[in-house]
C-alpha positions in Angstrom: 96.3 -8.6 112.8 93.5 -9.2 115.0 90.4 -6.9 115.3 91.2 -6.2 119.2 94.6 -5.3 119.0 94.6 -3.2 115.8 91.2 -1.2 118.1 93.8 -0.7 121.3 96.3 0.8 118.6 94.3 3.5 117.2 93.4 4.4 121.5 97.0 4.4 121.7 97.4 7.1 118.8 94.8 9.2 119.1 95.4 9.6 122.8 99.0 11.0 122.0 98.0 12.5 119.0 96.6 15.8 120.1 99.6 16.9 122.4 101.9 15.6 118.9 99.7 17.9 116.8 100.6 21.1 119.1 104.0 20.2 119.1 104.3 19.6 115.8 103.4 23.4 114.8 105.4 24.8 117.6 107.9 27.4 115.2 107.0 26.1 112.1 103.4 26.6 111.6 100.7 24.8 111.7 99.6 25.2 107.8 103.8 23.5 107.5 102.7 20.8 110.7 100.0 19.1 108.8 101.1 19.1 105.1 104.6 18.1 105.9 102.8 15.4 108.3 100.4 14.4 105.3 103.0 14.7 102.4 105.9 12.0 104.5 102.7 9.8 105.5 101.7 9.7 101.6 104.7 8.6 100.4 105.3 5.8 103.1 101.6 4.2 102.4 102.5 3.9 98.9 105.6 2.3 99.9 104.2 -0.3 102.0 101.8 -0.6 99.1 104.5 -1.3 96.8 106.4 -3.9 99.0 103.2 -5.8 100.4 102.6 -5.9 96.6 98.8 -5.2 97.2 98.7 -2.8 94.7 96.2 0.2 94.2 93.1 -0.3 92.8 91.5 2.5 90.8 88.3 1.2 89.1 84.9 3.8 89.8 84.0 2.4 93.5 87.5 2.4 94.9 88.0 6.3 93.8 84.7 7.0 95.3 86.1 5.5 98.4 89.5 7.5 98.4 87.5 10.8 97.6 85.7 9.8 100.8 87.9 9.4 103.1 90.3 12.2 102.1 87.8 15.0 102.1 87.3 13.7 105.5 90.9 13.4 106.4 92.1 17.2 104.8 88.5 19.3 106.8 89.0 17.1 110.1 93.0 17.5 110.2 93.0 21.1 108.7 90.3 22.3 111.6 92.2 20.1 114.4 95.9 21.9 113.3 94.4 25.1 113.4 92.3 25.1 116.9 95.2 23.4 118.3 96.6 26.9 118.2 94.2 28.2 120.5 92.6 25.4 123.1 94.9 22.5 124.9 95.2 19.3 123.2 93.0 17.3 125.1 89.9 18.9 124.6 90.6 18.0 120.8 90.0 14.4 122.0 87.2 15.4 124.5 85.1 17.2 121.8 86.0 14.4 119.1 84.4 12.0 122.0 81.4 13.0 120.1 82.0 11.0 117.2 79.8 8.0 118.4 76.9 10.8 118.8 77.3 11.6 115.0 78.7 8.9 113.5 75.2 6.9 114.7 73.2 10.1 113.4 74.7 9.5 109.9 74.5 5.9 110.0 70.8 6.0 111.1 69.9 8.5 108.1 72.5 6.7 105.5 73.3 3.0 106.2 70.1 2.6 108.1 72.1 0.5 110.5 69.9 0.4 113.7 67.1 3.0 115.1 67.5 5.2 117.6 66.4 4.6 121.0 65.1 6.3 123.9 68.1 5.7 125.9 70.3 6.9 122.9 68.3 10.0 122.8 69.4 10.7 126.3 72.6 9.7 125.5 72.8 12.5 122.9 71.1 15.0 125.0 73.9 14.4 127.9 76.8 14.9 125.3 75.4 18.0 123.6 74.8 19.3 127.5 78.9 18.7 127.9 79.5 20.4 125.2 77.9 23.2 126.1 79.7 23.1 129.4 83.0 22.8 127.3 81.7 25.9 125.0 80.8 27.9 128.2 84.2 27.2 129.6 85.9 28.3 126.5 83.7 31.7 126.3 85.4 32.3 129.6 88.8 32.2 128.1 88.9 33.9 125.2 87.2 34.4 121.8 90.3 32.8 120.5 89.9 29.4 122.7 85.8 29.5 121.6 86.6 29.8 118.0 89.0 26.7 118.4 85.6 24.9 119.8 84.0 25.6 116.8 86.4 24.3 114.4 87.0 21.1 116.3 83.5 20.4 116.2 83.1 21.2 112.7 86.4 18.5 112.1 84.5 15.9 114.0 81.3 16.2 111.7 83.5 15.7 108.8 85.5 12.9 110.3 82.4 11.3 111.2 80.9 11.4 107.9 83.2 10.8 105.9 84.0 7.3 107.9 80.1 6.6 107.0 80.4 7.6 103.7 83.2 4.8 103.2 81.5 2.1 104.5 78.9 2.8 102.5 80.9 2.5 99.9 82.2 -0.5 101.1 84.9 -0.7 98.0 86.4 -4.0 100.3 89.9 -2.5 99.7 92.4 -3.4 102.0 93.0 -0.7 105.2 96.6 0.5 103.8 95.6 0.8 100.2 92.6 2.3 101.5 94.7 4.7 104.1 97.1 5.8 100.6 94.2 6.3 98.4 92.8 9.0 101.1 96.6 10.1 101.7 96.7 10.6 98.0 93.2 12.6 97.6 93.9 15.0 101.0 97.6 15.4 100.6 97.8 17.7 97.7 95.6 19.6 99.3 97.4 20.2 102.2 100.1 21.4 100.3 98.5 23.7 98.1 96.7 25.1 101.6 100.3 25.9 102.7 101.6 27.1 99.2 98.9 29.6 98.9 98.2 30.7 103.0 101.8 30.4 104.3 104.5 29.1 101.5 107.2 29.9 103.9 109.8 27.3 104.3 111.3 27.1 108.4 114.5 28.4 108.6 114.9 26.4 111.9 112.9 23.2 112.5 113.1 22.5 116.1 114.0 19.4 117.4 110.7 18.6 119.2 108.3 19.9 115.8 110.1 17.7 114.1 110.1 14.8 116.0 106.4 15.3 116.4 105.9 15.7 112.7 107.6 12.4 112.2 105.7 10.6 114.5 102.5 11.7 113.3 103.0 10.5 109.6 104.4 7.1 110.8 102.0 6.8 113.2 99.2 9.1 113.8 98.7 9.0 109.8 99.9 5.5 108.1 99.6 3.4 111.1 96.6 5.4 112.7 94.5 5.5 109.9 95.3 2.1 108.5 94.4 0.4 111.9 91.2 2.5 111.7 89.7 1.4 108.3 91.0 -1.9 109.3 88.5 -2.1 112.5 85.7 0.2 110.3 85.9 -2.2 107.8 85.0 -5.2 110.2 82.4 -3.5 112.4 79.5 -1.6 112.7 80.3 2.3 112.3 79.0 3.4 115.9 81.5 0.3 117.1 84.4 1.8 115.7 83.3 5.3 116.7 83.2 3.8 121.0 87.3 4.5 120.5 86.3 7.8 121.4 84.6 7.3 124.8 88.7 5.9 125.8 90.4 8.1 124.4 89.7 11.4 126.1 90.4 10.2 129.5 94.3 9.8 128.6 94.3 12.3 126.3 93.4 14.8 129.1 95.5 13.7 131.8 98.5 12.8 129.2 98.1 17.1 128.5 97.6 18.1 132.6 100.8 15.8 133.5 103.0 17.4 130.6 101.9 20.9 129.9 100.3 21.6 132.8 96.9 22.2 130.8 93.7 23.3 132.4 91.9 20.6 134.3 89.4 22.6 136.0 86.0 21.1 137.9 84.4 22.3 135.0 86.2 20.5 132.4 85.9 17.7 134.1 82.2 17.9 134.8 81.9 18.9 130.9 84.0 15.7 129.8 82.0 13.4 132.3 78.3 14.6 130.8 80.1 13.5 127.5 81.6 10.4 128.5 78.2 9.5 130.6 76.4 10.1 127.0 78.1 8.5 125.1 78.0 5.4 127.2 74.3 5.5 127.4 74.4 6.0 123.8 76.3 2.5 123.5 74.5 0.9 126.1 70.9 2.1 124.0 72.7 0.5 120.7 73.6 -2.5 122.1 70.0 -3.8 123.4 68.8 -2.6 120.5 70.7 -4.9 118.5 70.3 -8.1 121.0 66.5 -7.4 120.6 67.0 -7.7 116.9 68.7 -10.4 117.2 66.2 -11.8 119.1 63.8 -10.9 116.4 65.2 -12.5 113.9 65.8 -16.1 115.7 61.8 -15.9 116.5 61.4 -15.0 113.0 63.0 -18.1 112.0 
């Protein structure tokens, strides 16, 4: 599969992955959403495994690799599921915009991929300011809705990190057997997190929660996440983390057109600051790394 391609699929996913996520624990839970979601989507990576005949690796730097990215997978999914309860789904993607933001802090401080410049800085300064707009709207809601804030940006920390911790691992496993080894590490945890904070199985799984769990483990989960270490394994982190400066636009307007969710002046204005930061952000990386470029032909 080619690089571009595989980066439009994951904007396809994530952008119908939030409203998915809220349908999903509509009647039977969330806690029952996201392990039954993780549990299907474990099993079907270690099929494809299987019949691809890649295998599973397990010597020291491909476990450190799985622990990685499903530490990341179970904190970032578990906080999505559960503020998916209280705010509409496509402020999940608006706040997880802010990958790029601190996906390049991470990578600055662990991979030492690129400094950060001036116009970055503003970049950063403009996101946090939408956030805060996002935050303030929320406060105006309910305590419930501000909570839901919190946890979404507390998943986003952890998604980001853990995709820097991975490629500084940079175990060179192929994205599916890297996909089942994180399936494998965050799955059981799912399900113990249900077992022992729910444990009820759904006497009626509607037809709409089902469908929606479905399509997250096929897609949001196998296909999703393979296509993303695919693309993280050929690029630069803060590359892979610009999916999230396309994403929220659709994921927004998929939510309005739908289920009629909130799309007030100030959500908008709140997603714009973000969306403005973030491209300043990439606009600060990407001289950055033509000047270095630069650089380094002179040096030579």
């Amino acid at each position: 599969m080619s690089v571009p391609m595989a980066y439009i699929g994951v904007i396809v996913v994530w952008t119908t992955t939030p409203l998915a996520i809220q349908w999903s624990g509509a009647g039977p839970g969330f806690l029952f959403g996201v392990a039954s979601r993780m549990s299907i989507a474990a099993v079907l990576a270690l099929l494809i495994v299987a019949l691809f005949g890649k295998g599973m690796r397990w010597d020291k730097q491909a476990r450190r690799a799985y622990l990685a990215a499903g530490i990341g997978i179970y904190l970032a999914m578990l906080s999505v599921y559960w503020s998916a309860q209280y705010i509409p789904s496509g402020w999940i993607s608006v706040v997880f915009g802010l990958s790029p933001l601190i996906t390049g802090l991470f990578a600055y401080l662990w991979l030492g991929e690129r400094n950060i410049t001036p116009t970055q800085l503003i970049g950063m300064l403009l996101g946090v300011s939408g956030l805060l707009v996002m935050f303030g709207s929320s406060a105006d809601m309910s305590s419930g809705v501000f909570y839901g804030m919190c946890a979404i940006l507390f998943g986003v920390t952890m998604h980001s990190g853990s995709a820097v911790m991975v490629k500084q691992i940079n175990a060179d496993i192929p994205a599916i057997v890297q996909t089942a080894g994180g399936l494998l590490v965050a799955t059981p945890l799912f399900d113990m997190t249900w077992y022992l904070f729910d444990g009820v199985w759904p006497v009626d799984l509607p037809l709409k929660a089902s469908a929606s769990i479905l399509y997250l483990a096929i897609f949001g989960s196998v296909l999703g996440f393979a296509l993303y270490y695919f693309v993280l394994k050929r690029l630069a982190a803060t590359q892979v983390a610009l999916i999230t400066l396309i994403t929220p636009v659709g994921a927004l307007l998929l939510g309005h057109l739908i289920q009629n969710e909130p799309l007030s002046l100030t959500i908008v204005f709140g997603t714009a600051l973000i969306l403005c930061g973030l491209a300043l952000y990439q606009i600060g990386a990407l001289r950055l790394a033509k000047l270095q470029r630069m650089q380094l032909a002179a040096g030579e």
